[in-house]
C-alpha positions as CSV (number, residue, x, y, z in Angstrom):
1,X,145.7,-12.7,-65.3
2,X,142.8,-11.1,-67.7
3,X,145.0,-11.9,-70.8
4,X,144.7,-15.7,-70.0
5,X,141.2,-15.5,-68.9
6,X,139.9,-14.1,-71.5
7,X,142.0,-16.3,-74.3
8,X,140.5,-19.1,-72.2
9,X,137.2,-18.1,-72.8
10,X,137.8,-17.0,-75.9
11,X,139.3,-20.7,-77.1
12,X,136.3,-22.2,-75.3
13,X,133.5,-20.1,-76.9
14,X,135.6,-20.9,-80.8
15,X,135.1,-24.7,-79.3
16,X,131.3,-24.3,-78.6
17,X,130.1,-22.3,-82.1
18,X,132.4,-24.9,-84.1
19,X,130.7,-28.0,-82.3
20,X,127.3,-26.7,-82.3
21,X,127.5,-25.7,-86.2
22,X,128.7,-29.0,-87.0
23,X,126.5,-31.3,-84.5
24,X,123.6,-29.8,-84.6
25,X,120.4,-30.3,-87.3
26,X,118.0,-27.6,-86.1
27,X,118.7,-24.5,-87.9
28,X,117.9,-21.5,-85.3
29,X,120.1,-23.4,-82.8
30,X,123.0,-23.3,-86.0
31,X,122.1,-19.8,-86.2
32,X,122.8,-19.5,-81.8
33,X,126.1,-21.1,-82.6
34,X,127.1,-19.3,-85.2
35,X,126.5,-15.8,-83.0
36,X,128.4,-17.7,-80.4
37,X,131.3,-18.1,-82.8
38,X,130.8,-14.3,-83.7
39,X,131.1,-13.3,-79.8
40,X,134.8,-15.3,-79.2
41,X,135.8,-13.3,-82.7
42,X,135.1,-10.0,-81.0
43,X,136.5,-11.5,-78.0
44,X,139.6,-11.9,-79.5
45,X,139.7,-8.5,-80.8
46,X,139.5,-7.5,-77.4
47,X,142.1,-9.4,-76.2
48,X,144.0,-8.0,-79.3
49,X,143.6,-4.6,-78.1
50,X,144.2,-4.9,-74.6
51,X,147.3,-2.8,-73.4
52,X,147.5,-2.8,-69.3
53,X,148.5,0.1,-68.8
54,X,147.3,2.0,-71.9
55,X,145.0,4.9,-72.0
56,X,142.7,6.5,-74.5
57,X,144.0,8.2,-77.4
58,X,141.5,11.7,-76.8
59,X,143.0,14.9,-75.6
60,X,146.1,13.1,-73.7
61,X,149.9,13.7,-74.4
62,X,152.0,12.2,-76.6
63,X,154.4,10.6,-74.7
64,X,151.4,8.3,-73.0
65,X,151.0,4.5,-74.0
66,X,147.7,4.8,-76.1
67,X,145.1,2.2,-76.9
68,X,145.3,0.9,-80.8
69,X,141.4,2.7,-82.1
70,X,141.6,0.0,-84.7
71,X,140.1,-3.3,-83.1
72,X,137.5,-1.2,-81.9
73,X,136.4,-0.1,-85.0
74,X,136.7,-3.7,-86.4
75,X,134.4,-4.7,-83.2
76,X,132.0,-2.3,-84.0
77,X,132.3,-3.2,-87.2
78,X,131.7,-7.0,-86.8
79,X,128.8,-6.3,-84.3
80,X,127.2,-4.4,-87.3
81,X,127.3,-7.3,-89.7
82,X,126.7,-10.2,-87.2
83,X,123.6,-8.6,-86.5
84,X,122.4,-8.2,-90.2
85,X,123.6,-11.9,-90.8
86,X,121.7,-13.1,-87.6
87,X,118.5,-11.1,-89.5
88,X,119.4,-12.6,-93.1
89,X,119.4,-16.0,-91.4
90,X,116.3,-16.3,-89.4
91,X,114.4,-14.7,-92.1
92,X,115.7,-17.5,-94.5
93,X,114.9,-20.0,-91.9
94,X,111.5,-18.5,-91.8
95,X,111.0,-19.0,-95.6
96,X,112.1,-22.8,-95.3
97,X,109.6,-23.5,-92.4
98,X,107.2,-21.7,-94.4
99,X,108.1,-23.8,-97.7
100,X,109.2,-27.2,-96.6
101,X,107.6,-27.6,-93.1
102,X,110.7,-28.1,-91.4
103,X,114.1,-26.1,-89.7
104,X,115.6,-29.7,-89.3
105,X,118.3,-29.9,-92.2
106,X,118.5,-33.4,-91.4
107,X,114.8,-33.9,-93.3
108,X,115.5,-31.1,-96.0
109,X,118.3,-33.2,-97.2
110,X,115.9,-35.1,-98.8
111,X,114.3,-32.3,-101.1
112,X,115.0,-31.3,-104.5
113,X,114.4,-28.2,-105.9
């Protein structure tokens, strides 16, 4: 029952980041969308790594049924870089308000240069 909640959510976040990203003209809210996106990507590495009856790989035998250490590290991994791509962002949108006025991409289509 958690493997089909969580692909559920995980399919409807992927749905809400794509629609946002494409829909929507103000850039912080692109930049919300995009970190929306990022969450279902972890999500599904979660849902990669889940193993119901699995335990943790430290200081057990074995003959247990162990957790995969992998997706983790890619999670932890991802978190890392979505964070400094949220920060790269914002402080590029901050240089276009400061330049052109505007976060709308809708009016910056019209500038050259």
């Amino acid at each position: 029952m958690i493997v089909l909640t969580i692909g559920i959510t995980c399919i409807v976040l992927t749905g809400i980041g794509i629609y946002g990203l494409l829909r929507r003209t103000h850039m912080i809210r692109m930049v919300l969308c995009f970190n929306i996106l990022e969450a279902a990507a972890l999500l599904g590495l979660v849902l990669i790594a889940y193993r119901p009856d699995a335990r943790s790989p430290i200081l057990r035998a074995a003959t247990d049924v162990h957790v995969l250490p992998l997706p983790h590290a890619l999670a932890l991994t991802a978190i890392v870089i979505g964070a400094s791509l949220t920060a790269l962002m914002l402080t590029l949108i901050v240089r276009v308000h400061r330049s052109h006025g505007t976060v709308l991409v809708d009016k910056l289509k019209d500038w050259r240069g």
